[in-house]
PQR file with spaces between the fields and no chain letter, atoms N, CA, C, O and H, PARSE charges and radii, in Angstrom:
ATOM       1  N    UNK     1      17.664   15.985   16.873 -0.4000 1.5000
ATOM       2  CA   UNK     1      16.750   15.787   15.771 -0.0000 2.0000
ATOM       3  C    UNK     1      17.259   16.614   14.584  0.5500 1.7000
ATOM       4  O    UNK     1      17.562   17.763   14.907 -0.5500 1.4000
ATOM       5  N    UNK     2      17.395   16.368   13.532 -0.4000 1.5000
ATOM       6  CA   UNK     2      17.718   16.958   12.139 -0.0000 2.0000
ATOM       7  C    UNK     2      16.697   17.483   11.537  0.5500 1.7000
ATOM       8  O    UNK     2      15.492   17.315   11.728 -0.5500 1.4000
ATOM       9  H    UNK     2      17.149   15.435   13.269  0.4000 1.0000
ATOM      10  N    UNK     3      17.450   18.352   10.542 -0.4000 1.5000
ATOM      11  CA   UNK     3      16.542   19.091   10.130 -0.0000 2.0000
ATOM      12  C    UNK     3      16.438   18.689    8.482  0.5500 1.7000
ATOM      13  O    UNK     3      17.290   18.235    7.718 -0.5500 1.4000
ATOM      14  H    UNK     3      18.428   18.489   10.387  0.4000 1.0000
ATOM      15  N    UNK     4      15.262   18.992    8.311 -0.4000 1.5000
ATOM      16  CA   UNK     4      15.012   18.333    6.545 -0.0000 2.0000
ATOM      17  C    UNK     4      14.383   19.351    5.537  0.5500 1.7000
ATOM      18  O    UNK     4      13.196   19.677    5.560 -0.5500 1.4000
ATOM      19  H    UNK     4      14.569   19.361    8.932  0.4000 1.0000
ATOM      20  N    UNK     5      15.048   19.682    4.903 -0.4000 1.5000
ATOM      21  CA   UNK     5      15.381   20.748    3.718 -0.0000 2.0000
ATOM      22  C    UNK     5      14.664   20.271    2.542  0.5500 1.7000
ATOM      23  O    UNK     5      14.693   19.062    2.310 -0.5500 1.4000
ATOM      24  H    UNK     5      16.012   19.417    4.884  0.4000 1.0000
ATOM      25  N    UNK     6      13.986   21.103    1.724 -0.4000 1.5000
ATOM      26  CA   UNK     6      13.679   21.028    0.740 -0.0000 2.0000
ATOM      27  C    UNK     6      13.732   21.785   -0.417  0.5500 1.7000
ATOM      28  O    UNK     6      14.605   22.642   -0.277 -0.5500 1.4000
ATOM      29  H    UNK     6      13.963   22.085    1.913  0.4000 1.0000
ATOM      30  N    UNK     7      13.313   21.841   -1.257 -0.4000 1.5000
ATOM      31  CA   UNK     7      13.184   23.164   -2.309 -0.0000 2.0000
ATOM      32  C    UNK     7      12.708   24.223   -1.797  0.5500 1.7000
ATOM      33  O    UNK     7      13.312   25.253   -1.501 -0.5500 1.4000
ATOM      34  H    UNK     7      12.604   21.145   -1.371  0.4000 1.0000
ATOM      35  N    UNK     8      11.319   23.910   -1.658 -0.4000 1.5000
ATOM      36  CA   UNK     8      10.762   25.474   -1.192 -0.0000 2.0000
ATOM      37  C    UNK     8      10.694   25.208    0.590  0.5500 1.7000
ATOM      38  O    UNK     8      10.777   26.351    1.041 -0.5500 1.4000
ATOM      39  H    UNK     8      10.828   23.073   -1.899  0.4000 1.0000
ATOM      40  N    UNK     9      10.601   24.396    1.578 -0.4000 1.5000
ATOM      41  CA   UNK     9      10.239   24.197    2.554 -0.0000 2.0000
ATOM      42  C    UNK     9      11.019   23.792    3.453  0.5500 1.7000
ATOM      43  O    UNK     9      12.029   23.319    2.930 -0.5500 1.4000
ATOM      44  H    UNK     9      10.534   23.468    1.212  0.4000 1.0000
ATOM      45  N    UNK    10      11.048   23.739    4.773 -0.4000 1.5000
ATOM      46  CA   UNK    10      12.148   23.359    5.873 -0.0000 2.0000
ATOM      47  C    UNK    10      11.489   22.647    7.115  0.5500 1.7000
ATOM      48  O    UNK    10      10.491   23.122    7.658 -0.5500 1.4000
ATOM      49  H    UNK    10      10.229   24.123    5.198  0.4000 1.0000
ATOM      50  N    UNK    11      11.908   21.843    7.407 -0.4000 1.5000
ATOM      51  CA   UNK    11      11.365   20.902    8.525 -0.0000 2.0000
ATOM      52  C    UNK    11      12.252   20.421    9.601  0.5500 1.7000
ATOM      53  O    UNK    11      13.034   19.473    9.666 -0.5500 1.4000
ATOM      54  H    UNK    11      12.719   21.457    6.966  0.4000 1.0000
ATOM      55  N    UNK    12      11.759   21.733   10.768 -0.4000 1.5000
ATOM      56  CA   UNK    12      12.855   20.938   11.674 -0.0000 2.0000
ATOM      57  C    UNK    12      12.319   21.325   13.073  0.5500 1.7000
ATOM      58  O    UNK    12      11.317   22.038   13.051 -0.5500 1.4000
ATOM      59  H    UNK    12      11.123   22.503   10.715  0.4000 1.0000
ATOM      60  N    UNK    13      12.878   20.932   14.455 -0.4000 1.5000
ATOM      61  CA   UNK    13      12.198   20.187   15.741 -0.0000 2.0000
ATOM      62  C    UNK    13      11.647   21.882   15.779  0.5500 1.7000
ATOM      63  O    UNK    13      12.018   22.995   15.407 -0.5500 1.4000
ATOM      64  H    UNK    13      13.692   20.352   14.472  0.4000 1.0000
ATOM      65  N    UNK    14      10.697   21.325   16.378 -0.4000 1.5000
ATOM      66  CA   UNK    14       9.208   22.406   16.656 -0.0000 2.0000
ATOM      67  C    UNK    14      10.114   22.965   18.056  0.5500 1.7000
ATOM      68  O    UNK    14      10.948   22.371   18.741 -0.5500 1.4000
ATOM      69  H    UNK    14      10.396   20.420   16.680  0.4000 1.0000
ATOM      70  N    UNK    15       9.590   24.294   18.146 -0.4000 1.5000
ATOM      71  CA   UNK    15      10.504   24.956   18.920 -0.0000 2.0000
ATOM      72  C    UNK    15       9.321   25.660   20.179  0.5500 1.7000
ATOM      73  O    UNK    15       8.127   25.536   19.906 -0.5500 1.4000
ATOM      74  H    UNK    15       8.913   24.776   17.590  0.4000 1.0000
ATOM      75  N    UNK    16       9.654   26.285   21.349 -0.4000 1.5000
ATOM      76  CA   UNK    16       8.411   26.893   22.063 -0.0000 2.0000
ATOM      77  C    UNK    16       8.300   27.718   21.901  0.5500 1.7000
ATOM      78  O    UNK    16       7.190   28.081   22.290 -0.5500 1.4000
ATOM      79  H    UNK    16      10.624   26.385   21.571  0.4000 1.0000
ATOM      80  N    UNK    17       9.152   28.873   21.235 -0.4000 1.5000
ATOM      81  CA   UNK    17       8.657   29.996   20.557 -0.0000 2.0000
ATOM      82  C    UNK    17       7.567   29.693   19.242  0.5500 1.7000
ATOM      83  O    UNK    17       6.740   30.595   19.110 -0.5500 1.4000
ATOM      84  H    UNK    17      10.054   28.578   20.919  0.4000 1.0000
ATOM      85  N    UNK    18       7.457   28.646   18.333 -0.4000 1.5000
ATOM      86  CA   UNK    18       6.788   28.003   17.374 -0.0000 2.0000
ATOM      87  C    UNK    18       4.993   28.211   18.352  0.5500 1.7000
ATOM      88  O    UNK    18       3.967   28.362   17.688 -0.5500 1.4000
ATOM      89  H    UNK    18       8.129   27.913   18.440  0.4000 1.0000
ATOM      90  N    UNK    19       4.965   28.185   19.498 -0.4000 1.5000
ATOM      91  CA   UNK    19       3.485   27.976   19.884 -0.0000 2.0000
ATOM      92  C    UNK    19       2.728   28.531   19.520  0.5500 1.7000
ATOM      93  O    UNK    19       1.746   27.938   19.075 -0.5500 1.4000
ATOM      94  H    UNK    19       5.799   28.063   20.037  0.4000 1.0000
ATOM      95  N    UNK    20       2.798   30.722   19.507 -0.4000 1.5000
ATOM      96  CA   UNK    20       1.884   31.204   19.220 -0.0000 2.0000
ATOM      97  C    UNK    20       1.623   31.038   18.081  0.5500 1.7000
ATOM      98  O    UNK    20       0.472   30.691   17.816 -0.5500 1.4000
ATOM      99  H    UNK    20       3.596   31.203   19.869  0.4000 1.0000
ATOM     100  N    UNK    21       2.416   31.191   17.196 -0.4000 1.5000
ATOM     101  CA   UNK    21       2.254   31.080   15.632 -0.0000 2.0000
ATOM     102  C    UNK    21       1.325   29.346   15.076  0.5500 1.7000
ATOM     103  O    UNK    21       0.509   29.177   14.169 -0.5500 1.4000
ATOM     104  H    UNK    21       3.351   31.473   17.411  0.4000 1.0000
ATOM     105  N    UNK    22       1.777   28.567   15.850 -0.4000 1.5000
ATOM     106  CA   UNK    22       0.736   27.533   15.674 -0.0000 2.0000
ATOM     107  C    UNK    22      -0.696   27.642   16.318  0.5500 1.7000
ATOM     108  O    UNK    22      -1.640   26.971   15.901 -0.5500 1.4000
ATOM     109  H    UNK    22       2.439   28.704   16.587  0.4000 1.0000
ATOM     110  N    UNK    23      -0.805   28.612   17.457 -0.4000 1.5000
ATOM     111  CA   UNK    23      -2.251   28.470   17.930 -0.0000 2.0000
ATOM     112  C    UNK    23      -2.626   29.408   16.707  0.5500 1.7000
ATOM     113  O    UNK    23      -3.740   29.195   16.228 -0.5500 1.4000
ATOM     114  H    UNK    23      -0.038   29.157   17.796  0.4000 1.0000
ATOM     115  N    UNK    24      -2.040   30.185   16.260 -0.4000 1.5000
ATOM     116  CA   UNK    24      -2.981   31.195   15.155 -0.0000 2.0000
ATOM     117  C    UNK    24      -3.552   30.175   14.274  0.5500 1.7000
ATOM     118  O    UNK    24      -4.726   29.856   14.085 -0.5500 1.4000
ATOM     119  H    UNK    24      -1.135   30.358   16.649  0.4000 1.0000
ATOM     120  N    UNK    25      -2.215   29.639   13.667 -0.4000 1.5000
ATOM     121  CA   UNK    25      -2.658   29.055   12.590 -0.0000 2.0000
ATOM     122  C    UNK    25      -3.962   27.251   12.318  0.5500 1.7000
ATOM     123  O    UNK    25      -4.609   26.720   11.415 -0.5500 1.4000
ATOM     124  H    UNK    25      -1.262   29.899   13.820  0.4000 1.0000
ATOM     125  N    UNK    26      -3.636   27.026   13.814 -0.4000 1.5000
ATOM     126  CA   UNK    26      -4.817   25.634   13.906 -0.0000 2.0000
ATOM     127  C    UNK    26      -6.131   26.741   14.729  0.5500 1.7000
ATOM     128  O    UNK    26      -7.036   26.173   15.340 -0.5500 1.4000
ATOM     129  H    UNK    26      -3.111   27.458   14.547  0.4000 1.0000
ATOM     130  N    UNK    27      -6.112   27.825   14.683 -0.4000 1.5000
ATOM     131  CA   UNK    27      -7.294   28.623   15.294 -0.0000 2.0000
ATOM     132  C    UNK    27      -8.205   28.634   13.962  0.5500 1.7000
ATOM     133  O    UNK    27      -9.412   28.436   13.826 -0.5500 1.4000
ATOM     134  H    UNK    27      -5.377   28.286   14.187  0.4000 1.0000
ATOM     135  N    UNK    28      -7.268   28.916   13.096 -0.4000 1.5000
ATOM     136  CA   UNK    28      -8.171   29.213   11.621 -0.0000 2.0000
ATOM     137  C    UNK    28      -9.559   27.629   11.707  0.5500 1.7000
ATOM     138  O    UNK    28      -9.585   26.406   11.845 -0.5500 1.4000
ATOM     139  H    UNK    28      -6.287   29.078   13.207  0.4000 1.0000
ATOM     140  N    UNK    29     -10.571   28.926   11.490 -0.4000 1.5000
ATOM     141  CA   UNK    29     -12.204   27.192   11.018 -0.0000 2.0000
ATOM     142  C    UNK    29     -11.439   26.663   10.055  0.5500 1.7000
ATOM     143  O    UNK    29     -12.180   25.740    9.719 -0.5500 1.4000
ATOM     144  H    UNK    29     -10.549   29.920   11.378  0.4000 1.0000
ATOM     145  N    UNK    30     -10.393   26.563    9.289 -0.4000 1.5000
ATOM     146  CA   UNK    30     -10.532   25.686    7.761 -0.0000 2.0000
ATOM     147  C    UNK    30     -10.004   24.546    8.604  0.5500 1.7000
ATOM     148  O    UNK    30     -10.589   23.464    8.665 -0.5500 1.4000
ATOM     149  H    UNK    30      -9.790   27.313    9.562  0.4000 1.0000
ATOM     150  N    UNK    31      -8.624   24.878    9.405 -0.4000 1.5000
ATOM     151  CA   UNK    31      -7.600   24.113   10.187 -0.0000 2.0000
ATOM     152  C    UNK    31      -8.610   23.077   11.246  0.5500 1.7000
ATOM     153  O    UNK    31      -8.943   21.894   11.170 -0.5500 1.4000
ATOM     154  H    UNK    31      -8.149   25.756    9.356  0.4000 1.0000
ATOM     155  N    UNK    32      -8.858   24.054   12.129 -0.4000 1.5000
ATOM     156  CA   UNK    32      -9.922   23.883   13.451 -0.0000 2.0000
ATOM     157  C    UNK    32     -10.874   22.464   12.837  0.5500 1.7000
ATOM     158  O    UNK    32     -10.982   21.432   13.500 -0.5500 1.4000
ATOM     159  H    UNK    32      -8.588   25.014   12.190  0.4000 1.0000
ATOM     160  N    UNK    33     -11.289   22.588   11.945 -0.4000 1.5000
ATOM     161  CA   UNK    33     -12.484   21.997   11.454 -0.0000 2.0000
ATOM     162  C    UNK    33     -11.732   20.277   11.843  0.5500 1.7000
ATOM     163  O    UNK    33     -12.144   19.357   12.551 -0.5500 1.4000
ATOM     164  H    UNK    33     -11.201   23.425   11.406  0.4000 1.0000
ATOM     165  N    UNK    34     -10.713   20.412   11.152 -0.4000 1.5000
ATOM     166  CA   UNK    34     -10.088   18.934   10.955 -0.0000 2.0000
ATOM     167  C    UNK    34      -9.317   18.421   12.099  0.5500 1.7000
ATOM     168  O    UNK    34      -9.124   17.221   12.295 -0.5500 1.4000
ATOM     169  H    UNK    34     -10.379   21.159   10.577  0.4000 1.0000
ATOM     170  N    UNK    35      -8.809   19.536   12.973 -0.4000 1.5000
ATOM     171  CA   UNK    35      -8.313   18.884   14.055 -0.0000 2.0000
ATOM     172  C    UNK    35      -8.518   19.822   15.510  0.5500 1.7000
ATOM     173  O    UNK    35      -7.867   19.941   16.548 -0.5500 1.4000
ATOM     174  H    UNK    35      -8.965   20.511   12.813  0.4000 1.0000
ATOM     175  N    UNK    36      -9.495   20.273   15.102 -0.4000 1.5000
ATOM     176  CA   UNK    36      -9.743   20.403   16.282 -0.0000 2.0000
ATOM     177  C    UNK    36      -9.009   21.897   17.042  0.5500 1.7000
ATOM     178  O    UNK    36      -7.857   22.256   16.796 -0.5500 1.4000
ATOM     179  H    UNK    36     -10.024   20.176   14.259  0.4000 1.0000
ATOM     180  N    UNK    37      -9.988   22.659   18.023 -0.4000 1.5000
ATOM     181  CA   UNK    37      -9.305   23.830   18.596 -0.0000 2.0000
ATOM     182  C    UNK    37      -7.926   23.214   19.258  0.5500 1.7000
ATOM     183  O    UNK    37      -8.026   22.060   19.676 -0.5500 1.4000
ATOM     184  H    UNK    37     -10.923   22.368   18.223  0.4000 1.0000
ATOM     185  N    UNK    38      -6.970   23.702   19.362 -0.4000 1.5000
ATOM     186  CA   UNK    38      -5.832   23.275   20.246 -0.0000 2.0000
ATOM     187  C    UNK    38      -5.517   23.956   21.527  0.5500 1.7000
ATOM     188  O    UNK    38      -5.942   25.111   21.572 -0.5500 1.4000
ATOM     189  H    UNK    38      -6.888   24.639   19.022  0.4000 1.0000
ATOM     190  N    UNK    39      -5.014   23.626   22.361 -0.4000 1.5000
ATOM     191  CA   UNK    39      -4.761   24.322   23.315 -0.0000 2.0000
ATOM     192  C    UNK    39      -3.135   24.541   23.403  0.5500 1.7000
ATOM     193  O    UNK    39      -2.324   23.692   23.035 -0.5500 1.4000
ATOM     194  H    UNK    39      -4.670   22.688   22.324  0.4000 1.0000
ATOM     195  N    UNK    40      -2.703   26.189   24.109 -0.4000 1.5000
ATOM     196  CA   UNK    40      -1.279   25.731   24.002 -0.0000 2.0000
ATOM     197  C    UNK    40      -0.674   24.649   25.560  0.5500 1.7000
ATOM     198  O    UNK    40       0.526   24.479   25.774 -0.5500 1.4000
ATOM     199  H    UNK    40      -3.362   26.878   24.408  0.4000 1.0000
ATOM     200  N    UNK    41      -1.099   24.418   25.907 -0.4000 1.5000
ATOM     201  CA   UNK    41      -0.643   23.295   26.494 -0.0000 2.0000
ATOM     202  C    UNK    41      -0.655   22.001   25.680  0.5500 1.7000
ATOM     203  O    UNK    41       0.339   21.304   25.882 -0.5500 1.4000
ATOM     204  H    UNK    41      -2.074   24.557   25.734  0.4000 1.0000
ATOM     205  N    UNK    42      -1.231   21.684   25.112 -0.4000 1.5000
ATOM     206  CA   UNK    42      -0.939   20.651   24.038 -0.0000 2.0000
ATOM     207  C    UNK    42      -0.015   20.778   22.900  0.5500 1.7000
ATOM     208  O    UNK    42       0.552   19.742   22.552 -0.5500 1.4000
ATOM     209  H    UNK    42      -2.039   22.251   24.947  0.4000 1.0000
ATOM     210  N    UNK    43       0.230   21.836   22.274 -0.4000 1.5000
ATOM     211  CA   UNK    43       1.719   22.337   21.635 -0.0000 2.0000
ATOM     212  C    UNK    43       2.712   22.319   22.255  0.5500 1.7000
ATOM     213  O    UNK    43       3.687   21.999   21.575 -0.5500 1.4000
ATOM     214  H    UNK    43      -0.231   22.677   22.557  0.4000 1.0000
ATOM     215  N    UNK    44       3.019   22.636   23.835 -0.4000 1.5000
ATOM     216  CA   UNK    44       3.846   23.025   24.979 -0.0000 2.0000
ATOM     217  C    UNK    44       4.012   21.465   25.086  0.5500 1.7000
ATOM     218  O    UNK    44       5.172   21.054   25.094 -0.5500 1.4000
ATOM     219  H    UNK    44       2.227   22.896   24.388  0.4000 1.0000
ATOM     220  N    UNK    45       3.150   20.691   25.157 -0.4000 1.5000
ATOM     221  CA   UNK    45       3.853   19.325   25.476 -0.0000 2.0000
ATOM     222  C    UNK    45       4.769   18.425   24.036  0.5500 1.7000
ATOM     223  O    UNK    45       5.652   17.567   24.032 -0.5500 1.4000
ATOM     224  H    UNK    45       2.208   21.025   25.151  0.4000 1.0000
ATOM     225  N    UNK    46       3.966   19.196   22.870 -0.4000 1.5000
ATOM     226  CA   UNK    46       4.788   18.457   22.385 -0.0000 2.0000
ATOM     227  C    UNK    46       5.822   18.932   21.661  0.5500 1.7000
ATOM     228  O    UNK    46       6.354   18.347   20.717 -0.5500 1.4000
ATOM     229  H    UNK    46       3.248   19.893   22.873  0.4000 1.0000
ATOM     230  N    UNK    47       6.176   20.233   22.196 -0.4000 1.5000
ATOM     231  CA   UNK    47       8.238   20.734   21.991 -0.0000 2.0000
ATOM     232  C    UNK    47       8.638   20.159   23.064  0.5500 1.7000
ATOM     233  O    UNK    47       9.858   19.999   23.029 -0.5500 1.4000
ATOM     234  H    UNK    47       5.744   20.708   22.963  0.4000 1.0000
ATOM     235  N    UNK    48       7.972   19.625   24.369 -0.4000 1.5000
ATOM     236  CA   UNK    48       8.578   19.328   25.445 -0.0000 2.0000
ATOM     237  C    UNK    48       9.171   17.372   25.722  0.5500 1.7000
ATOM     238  O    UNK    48       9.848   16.644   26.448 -0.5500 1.4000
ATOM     239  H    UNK    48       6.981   19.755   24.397  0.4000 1.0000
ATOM     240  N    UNK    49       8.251   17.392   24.470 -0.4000 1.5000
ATOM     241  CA   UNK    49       8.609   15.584   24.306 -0.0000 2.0000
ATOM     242  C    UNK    49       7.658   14.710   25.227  0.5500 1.7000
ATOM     243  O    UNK    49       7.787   13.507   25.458 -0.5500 1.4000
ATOM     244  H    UNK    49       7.701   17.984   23.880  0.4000 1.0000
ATOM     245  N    UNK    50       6.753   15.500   25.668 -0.4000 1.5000
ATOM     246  CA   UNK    50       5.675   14.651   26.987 -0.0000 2.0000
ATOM     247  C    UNK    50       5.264   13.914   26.282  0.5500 1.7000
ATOM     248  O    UNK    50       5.288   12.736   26.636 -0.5500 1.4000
ATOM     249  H    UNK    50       6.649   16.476   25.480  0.4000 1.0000
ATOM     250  N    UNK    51       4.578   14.343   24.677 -0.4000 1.5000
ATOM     251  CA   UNK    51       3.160   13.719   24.603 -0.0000 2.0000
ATOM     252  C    UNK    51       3.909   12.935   23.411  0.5500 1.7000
ATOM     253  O    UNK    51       3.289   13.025   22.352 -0.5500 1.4000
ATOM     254  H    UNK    51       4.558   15.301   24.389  0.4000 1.0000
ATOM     255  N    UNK    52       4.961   12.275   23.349 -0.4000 1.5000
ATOM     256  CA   UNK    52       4.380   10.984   22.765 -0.0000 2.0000
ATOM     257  C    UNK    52       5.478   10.495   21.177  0.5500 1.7000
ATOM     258  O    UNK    52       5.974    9.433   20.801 -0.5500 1.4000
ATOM     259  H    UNK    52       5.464   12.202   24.210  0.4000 1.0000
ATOM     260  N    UNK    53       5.460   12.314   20.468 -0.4000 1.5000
ATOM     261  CA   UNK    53       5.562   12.667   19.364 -0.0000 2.0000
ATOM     262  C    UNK    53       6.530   13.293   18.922  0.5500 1.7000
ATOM     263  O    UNK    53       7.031   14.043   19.760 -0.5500 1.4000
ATOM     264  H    UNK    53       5.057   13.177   20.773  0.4000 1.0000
ATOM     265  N    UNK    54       7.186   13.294   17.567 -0.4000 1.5000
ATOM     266  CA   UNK    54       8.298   14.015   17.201 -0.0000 2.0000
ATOM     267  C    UNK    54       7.734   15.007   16.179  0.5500 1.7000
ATOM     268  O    UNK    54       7.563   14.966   14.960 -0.5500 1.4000
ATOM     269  H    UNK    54       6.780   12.685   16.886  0.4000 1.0000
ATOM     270  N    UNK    55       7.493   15.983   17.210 -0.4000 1.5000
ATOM     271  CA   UNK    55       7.286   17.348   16.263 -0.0000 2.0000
ATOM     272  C    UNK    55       8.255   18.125   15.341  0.5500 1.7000
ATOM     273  O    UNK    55       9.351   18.451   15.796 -0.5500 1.4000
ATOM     274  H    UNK    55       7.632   16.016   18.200  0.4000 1.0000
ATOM     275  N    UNK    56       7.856   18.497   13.850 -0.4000 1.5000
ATOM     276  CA   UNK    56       8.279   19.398   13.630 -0.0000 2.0000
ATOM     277  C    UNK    56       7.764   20.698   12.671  0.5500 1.7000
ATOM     278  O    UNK    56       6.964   20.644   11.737 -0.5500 1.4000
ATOM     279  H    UNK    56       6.965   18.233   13.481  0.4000 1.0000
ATOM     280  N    UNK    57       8.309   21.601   13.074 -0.4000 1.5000
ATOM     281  CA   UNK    57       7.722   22.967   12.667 -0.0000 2.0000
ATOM     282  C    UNK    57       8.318   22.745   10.653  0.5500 1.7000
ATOM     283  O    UNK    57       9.172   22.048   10.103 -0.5500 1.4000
ATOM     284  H    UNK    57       8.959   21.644   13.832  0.4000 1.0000
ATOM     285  N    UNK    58       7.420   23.641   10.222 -0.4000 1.5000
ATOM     286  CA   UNK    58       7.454   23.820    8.761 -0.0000 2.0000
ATOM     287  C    UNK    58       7.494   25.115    8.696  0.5500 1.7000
ATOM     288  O    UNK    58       6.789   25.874    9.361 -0.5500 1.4000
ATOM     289  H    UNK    58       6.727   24.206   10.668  0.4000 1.0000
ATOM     290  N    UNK    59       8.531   25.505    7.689 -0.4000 1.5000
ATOM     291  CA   UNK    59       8.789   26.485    7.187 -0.0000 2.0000
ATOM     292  C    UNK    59       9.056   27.145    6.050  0.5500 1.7000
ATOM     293  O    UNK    59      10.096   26.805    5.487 -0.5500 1.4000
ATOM     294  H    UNK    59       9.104   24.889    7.149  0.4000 1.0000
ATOM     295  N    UNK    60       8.117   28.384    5.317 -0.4000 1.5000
ATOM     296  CA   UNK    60       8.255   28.527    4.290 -0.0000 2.0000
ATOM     297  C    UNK    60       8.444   29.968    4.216  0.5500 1.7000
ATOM     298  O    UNK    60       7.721   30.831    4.714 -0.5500 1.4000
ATOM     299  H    UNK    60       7.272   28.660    5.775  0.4000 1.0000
ATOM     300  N    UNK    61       9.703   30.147    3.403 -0.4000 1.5000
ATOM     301  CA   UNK    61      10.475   31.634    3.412 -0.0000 2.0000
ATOM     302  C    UNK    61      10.542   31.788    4.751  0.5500 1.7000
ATOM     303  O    UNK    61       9.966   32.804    5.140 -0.5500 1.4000
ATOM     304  H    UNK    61      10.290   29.446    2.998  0.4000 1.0000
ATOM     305  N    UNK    62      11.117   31.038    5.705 -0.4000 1.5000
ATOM     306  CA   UNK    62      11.329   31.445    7.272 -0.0000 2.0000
ATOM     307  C    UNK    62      10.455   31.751    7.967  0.5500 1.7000
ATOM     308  O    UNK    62      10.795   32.341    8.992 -0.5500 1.4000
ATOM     309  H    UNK    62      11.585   30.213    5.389  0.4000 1.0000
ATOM     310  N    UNK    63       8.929   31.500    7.748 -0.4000 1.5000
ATOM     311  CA   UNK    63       7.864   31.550    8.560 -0.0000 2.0000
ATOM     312  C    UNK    63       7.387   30.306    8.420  0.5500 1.7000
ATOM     313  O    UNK    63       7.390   29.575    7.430 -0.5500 1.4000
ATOM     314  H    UNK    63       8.652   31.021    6.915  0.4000 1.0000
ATOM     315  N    UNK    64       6.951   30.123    9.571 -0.4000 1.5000
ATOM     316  CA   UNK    64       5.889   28.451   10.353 -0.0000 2.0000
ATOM     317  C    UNK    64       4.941   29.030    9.914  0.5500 1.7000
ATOM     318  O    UNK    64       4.461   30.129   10.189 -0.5500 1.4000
ATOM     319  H    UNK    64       6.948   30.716   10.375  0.4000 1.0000
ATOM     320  N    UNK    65       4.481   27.751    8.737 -0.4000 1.5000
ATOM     321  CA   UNK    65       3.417   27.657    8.403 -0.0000 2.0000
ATOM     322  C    UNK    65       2.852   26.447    8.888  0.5500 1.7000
ATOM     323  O    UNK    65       1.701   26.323    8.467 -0.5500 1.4000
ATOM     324  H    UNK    65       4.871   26.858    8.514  0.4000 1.0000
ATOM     325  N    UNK    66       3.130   25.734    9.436 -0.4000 1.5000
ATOM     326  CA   UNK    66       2.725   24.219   10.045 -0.0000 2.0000
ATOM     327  C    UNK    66       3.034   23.527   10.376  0.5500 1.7000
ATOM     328  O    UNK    66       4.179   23.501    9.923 -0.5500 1.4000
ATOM     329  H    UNK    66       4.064   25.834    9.778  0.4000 1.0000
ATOM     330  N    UNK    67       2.870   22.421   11.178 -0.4000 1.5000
ATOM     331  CA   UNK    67       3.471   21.571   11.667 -0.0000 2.0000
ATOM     332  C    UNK    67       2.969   19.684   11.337  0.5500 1.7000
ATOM     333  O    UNK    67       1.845   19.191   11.252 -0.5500 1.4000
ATOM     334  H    UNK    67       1.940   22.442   11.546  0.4000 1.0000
ATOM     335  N    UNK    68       4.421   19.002   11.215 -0.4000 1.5000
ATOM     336  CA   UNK    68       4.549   17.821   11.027 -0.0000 2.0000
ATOM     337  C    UNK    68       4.804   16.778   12.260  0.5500 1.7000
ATOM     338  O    UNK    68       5.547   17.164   13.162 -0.5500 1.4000
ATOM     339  H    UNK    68       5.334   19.403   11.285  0.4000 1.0000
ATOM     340  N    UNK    69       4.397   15.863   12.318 -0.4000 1.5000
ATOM     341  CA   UNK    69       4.444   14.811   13.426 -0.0000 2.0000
ATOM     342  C    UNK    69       4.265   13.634   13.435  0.5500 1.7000
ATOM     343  O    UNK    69       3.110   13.258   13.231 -0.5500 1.4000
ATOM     344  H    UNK    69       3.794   15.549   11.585  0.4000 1.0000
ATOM     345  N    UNK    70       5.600   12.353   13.732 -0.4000 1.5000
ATOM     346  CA   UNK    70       5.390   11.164   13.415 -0.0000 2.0000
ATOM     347  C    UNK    70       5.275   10.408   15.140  0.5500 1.7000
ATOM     348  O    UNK    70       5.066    9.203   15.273 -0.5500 1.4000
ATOM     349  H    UNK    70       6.538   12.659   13.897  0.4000 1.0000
């Protein structure tokens, strides 16, 4: 999977170190609200390719700030 570069931002395959930093960040109520608490088994499946989806982690100044998925 490639990775996709931008000006300020970076997009590339969601990694399993990427988990905790995503449960923080979909823990937040603003996040939570719209999709819901996550579990990391549901992140874990999808760096693992189970569930379906081509994840990828976002990055700004070298920190995951979020994640993309087609």
């Amino acid at each position: 999977m490639a990775e996709l570069r931008g000006e300020k931002v970076l997009l590339r395959p969601l990694a399993a170190d990427d988990v905790p930093r995503l449960m923080e960040i979909q823990a937040q109520p603003a996040v939570a609200r719209w999709w819901g608490a996550p579990t990391e088994q549901d992140l874990r499946e999808k760096v693992d390719g189970t569930e379906g989806v081509v994840p990828f982690a976002i990055e700004l100044d070298g920190e995951v700030v979020g994640l993309a998925q087609y």
